[in-house]
Backbone as XML, in Angstrom:
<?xml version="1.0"?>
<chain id="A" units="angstrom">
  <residue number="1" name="UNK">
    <atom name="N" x="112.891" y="25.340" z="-103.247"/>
    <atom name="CA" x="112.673" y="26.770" z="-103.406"/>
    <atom name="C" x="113.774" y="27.384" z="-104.272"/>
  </residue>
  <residue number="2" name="UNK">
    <atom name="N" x="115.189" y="26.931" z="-103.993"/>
    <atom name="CA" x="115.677" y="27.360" z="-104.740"/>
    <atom name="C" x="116.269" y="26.955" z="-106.292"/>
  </residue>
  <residue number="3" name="UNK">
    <atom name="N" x="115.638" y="25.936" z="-106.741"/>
    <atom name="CA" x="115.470" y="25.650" z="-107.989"/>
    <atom name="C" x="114.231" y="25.997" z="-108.758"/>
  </residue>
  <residue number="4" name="UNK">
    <atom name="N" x="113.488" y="26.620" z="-108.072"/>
    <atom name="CA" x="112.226" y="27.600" z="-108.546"/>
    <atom name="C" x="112.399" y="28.686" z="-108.963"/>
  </residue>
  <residue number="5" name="UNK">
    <atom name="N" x="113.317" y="29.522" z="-108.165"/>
    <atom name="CA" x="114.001" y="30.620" z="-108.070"/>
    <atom name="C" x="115.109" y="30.494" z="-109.505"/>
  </residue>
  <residue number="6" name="UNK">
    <atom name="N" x="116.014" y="29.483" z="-109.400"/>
    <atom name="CA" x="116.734" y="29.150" z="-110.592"/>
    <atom name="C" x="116.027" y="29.301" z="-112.073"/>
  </residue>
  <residue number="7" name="UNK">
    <atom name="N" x="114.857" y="28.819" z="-111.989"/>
    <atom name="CA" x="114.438" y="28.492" z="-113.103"/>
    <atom name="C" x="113.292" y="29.890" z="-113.535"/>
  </residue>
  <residue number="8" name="UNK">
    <atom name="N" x="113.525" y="30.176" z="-112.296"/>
    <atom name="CA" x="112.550" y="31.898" z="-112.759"/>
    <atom name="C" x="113.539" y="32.263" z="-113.487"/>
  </residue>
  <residue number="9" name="UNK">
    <atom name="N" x="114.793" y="32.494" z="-113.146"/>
    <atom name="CA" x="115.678" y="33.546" z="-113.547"/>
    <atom name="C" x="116.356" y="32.927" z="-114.835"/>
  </residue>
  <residue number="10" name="UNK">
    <atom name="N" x="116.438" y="32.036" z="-114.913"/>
    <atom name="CA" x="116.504" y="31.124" z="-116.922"/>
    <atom name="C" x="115.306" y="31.638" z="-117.254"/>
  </residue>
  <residue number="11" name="UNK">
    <atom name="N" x="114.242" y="31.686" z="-116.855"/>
    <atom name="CA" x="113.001" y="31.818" z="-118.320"/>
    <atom name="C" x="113.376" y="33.150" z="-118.173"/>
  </residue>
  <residue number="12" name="UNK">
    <atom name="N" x="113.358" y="34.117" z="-117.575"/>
    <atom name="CA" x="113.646" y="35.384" z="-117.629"/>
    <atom name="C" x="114.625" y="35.790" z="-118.251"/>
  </residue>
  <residue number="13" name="UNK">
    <atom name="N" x="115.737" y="35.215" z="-118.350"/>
    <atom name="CA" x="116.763" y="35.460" z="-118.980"/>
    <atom name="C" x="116.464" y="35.028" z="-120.777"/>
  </residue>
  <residue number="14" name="UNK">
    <atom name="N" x="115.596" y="34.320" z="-120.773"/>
    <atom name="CA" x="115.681" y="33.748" z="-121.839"/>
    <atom name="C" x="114.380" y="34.711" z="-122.868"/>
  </residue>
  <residue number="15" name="UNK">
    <atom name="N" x="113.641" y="34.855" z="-121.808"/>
    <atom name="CA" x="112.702" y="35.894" z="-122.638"/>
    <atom name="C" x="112.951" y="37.567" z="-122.719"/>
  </residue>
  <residue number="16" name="UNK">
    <atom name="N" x="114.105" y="37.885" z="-122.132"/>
    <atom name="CA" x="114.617" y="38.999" z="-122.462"/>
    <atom name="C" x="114.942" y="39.011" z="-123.645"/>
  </residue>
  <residue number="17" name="UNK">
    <atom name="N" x="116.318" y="37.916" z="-123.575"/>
    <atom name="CA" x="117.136" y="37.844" z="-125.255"/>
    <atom name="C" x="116.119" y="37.382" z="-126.539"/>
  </residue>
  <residue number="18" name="UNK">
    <atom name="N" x="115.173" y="36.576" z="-125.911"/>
    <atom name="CA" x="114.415" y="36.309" z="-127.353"/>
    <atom name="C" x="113.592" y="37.808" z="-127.574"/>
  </residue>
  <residue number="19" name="UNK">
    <atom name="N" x="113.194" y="38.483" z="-126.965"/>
    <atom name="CA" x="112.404" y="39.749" z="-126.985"/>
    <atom name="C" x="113.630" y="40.876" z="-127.696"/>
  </residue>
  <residue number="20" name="UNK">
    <atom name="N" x="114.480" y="40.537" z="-127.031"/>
    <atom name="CA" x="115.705" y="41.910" z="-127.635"/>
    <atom name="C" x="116.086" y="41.121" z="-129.440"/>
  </residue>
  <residue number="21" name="UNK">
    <atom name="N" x="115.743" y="39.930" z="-129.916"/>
    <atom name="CA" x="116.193" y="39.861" z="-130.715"/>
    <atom name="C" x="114.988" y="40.023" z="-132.818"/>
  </residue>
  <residue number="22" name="UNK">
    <atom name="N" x="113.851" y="40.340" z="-131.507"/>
    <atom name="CA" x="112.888" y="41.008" z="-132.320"/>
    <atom name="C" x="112.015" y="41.998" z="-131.714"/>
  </residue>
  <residue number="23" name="UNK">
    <atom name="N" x="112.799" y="42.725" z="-133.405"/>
    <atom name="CA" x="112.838" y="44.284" z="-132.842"/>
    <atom name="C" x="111.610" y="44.995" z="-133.862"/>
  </residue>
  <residue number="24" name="UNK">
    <atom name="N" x="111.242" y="44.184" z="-134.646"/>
    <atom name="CA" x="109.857" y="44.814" z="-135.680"/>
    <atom name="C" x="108.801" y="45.012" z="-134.876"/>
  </residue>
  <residue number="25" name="UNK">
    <atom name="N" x="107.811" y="45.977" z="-135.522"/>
    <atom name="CA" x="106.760" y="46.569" z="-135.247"/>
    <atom name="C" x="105.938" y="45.525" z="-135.436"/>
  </residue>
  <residue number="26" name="UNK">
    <atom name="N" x="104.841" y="45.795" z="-134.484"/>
    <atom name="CA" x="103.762" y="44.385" z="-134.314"/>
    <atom name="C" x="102.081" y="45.911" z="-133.758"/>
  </residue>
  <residue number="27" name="UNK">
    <atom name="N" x="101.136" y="45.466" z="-134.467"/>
    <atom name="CA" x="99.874" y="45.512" z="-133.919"/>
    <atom name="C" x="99.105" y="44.371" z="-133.402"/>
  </residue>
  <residue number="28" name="UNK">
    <atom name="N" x="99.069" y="45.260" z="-131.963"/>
    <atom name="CA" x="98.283" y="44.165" z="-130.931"/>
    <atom name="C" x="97.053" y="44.606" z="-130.877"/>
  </residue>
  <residue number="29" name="UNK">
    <atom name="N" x="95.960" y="43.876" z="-130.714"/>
    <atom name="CA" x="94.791" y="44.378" z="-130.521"/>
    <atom name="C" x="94.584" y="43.470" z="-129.286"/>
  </residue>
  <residue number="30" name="UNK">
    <atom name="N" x="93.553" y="44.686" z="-128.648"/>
    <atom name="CA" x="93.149" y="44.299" z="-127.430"/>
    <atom name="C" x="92.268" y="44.733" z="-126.417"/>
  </residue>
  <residue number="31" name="UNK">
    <atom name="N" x="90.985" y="44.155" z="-126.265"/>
    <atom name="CA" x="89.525" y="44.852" z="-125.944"/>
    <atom name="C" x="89.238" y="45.964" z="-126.724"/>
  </residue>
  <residue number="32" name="UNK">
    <atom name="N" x="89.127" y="45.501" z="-127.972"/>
    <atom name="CA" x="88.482" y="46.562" z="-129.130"/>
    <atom name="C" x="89.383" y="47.670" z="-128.778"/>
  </residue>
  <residue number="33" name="UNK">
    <atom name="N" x="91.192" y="47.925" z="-128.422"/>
    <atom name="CA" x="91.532" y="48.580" z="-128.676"/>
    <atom name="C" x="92.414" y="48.052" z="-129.639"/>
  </residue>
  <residue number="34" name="UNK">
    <atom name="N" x="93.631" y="48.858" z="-130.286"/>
    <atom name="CA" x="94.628" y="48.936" z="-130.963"/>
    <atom name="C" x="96.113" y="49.532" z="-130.815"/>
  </residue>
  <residue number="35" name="UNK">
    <atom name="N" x="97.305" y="48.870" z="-130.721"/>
    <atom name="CA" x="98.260" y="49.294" z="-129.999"/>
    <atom name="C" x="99.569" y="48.659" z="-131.076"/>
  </residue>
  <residue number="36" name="UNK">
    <atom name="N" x="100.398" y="49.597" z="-131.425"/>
    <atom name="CA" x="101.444" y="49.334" z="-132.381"/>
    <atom name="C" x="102.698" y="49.778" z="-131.634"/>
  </residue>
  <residue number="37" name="UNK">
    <atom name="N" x="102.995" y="48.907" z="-131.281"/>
    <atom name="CA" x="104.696" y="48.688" z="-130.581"/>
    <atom name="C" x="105.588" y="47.205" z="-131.267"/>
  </residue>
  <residue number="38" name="UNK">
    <atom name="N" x="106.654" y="47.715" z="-130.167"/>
    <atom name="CA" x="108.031" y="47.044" z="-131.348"/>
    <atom name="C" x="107.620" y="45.351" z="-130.651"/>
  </residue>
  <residue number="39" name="UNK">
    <atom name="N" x="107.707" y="44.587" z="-131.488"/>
    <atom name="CA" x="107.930" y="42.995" z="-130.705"/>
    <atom name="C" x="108.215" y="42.680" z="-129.340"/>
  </residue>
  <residue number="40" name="UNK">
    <atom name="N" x="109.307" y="43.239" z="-129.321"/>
    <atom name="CA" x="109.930" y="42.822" z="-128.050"/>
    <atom name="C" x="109.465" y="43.579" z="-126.543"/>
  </residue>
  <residue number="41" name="UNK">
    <atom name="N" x="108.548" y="44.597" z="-127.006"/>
    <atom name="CA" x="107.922" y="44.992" z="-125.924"/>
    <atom name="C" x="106.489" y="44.147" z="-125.588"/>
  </residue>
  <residue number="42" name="UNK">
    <atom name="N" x="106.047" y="43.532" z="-126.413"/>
    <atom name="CA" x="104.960" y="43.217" z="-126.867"/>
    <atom name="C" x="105.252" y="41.721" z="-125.890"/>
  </residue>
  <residue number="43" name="UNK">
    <atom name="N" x="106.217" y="41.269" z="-126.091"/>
    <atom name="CA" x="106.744" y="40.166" z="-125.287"/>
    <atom name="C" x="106.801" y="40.362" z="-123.968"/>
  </residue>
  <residue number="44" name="UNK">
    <atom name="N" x="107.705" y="41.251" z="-123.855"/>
    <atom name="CA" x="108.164" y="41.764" z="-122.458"/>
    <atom name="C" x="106.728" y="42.228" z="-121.662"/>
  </residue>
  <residue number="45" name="UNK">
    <atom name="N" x="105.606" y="42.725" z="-121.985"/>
    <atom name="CA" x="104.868" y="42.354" z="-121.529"/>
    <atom name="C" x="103.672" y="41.104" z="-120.947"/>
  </residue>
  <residue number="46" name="UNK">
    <atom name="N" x="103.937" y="40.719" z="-122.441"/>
    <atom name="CA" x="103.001" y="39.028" z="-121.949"/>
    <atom name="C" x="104.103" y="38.440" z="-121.255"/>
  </residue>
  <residue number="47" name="UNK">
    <atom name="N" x="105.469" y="38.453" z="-121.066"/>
    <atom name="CA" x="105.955" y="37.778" z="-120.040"/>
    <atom name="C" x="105.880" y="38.206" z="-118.546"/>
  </residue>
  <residue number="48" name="UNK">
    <atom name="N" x="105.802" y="39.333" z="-118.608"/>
    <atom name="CA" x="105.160" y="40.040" z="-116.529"/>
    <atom name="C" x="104.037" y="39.841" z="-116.405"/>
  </residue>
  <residue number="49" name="UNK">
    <atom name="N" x="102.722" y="39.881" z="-117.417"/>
    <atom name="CA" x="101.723" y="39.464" z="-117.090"/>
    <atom name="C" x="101.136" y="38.180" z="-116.650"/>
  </residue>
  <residue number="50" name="UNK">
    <atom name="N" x="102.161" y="37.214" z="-117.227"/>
    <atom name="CA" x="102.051" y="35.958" z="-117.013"/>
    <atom name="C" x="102.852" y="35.420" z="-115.460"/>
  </residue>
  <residue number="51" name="UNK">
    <atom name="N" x="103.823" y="36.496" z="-115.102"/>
    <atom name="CA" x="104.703" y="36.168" z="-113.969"/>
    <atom name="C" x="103.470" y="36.730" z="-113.111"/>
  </residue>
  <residue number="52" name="UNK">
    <atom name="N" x="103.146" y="37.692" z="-113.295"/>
    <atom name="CA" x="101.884" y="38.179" z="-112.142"/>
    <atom name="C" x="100.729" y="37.047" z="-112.020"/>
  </residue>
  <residue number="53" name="UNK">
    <atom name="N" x="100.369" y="36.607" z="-112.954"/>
    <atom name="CA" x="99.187" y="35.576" z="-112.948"/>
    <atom name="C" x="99.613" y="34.050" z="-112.311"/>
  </residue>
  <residue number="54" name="UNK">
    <atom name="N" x="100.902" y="33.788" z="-112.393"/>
    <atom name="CA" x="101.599" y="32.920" z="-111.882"/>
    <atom name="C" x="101.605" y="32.962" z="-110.363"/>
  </residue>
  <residue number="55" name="UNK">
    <atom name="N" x="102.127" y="34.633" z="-110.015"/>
    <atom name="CA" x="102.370" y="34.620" z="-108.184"/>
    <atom name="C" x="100.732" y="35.068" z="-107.526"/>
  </residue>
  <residue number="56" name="UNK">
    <atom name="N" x="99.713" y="35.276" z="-108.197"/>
    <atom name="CA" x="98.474" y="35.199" z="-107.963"/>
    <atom name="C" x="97.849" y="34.093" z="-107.297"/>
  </residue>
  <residue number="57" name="UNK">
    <atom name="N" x="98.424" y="32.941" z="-108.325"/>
    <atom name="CA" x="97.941" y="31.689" z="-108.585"/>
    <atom name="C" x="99.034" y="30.788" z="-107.201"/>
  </residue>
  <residue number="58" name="UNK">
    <atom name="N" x="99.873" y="30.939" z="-106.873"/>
    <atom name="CA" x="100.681" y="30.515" z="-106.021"/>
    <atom name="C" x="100.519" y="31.007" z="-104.473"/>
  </residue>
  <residue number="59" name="UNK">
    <atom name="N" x="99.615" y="32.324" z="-104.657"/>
    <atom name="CA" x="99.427" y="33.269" z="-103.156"/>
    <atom name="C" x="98.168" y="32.595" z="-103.038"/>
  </residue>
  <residue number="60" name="UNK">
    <atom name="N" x="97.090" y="32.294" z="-103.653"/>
    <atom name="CA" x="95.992" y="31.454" z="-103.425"/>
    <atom name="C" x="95.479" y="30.757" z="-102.402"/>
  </residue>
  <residue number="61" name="UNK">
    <atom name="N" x="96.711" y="29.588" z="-101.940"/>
    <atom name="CA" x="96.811" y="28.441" z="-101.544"/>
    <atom name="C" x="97.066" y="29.138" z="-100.266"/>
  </residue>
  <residue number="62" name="UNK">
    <atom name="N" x="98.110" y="29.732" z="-99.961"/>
    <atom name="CA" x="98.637" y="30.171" z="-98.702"/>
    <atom name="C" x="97.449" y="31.007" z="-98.015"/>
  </residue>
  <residue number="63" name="UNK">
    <atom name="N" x="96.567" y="31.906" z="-98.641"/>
    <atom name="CA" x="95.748" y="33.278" z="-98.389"/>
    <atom name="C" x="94.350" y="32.014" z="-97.819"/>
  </residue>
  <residue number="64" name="UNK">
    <atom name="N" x="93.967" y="31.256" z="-98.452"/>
    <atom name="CA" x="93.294" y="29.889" z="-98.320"/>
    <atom name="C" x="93.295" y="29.383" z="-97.243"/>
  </residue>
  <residue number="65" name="UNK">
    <atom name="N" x="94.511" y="29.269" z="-96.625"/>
    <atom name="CA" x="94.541" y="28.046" z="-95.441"/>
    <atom name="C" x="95.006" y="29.427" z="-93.800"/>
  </residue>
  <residue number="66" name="UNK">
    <atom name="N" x="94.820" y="30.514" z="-94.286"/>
    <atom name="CA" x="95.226" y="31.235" z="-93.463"/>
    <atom name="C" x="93.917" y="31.834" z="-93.070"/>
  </residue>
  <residue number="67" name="UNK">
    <atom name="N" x="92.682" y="31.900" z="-93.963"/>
    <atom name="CA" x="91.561" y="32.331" z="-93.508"/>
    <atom name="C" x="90.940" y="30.897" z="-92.949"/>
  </residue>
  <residue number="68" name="UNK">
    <atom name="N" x="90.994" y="29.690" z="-93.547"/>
    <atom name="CA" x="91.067" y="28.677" z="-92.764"/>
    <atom name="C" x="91.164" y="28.343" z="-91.407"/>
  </residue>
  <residue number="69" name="UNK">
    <atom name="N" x="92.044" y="28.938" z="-91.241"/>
    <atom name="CA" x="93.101" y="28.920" z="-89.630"/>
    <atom name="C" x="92.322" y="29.939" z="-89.179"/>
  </residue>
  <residue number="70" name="UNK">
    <atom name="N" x="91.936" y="30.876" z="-89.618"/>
    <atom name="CA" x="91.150" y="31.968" z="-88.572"/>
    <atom name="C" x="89.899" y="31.914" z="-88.417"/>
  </residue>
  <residue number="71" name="UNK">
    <atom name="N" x="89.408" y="31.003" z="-88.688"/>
    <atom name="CA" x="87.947" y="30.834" z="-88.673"/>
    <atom name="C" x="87.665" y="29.047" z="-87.897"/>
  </residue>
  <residue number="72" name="UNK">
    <atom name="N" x="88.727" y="29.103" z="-87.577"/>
    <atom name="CA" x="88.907" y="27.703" z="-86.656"/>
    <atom name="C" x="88.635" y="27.789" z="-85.387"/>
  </residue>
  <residue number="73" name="UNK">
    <atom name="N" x="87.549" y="27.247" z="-84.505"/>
    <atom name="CA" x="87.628" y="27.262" z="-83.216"/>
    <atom name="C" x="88.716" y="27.622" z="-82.421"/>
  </residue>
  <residue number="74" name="UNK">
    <atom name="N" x="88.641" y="28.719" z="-81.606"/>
    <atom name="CA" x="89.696" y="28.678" z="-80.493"/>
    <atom name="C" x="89.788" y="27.801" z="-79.794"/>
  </residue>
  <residue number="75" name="UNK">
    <atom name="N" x="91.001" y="27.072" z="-79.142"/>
    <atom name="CA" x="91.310" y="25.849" z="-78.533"/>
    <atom name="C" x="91.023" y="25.975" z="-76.952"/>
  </residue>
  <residue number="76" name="UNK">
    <atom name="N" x="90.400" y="25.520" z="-75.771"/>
    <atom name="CA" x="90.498" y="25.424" z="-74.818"/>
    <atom name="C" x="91.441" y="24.564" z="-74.043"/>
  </residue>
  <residue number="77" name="UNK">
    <atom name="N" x="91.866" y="25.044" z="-73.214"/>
    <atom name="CA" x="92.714" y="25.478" z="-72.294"/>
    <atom name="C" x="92.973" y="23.789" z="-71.120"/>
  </residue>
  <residue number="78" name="UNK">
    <atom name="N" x="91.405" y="23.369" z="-71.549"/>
    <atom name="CA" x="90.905" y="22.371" z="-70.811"/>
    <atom name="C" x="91.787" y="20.807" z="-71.454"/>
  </residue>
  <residue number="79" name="UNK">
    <atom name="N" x="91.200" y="19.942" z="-70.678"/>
    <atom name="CA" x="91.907" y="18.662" z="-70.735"/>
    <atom name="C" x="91.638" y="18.046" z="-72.392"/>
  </residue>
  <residue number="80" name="UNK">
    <atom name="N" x="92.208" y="17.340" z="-72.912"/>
    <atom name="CA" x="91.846" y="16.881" z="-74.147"/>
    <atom name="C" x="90.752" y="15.450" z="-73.972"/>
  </residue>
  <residue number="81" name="UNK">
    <atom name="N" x="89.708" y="15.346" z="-74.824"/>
    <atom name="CA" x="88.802" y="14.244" z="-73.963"/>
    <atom name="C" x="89.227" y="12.738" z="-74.664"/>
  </residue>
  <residue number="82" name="UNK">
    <atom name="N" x="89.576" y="12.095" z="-73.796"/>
    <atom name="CA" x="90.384" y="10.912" z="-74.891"/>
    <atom name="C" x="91.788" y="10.375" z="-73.825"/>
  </residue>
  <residue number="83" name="UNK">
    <atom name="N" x="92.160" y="11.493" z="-73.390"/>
    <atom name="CA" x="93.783" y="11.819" z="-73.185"/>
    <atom name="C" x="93.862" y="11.276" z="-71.779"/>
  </residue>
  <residue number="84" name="UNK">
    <atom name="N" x="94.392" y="10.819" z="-71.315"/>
    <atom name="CA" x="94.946" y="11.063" z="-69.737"/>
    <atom name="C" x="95.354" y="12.109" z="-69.367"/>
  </residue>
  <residue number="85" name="UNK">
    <atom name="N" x="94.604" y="12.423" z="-67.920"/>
    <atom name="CA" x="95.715" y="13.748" z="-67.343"/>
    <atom name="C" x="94.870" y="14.863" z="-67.526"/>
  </residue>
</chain>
């Protein structure tokens, strides 16, 4: 976990400075719109969008096995059949 954590905070670090180090105007297009901002915002966004699509993609699994678990027979109380005792 915490070399996950490590390595969030390197790409993050790393796509700040590459974003702060271009600073020109860029047109993005996007769903038949049109949007003229500087580079590095342009970045700085596809990099949160991609961190969001990332912890989406990681909450999945957990949200998965938790409706799993709730839709599981309740356990009785009773002897296990197999078991001694």
């Amino acid at each position: 976990m915490q070399l996950i954590v490590l390595l969030s905070i390197v790409v993050a670090i790393g796509g700040v400075s590459f974003a702060l180090q271009n600073q020109m105007t860029v047109t993005v297009s996007f769903l038949l719109r049109r949007f003229d901002s500087s580079l590095a915002m342009a970045i700085l966004v596809s990099l949160a969008l991609g961190a969001c699509v990332v912890l989406l993609a990681a909450l999945r699994k957990p949200a998965a096995r938790q409706l799993q678990d709730e839709n599981l027979p309740a356990s009785s109380t009773g002897p296990i059949p197999g078991l001694p005792g």
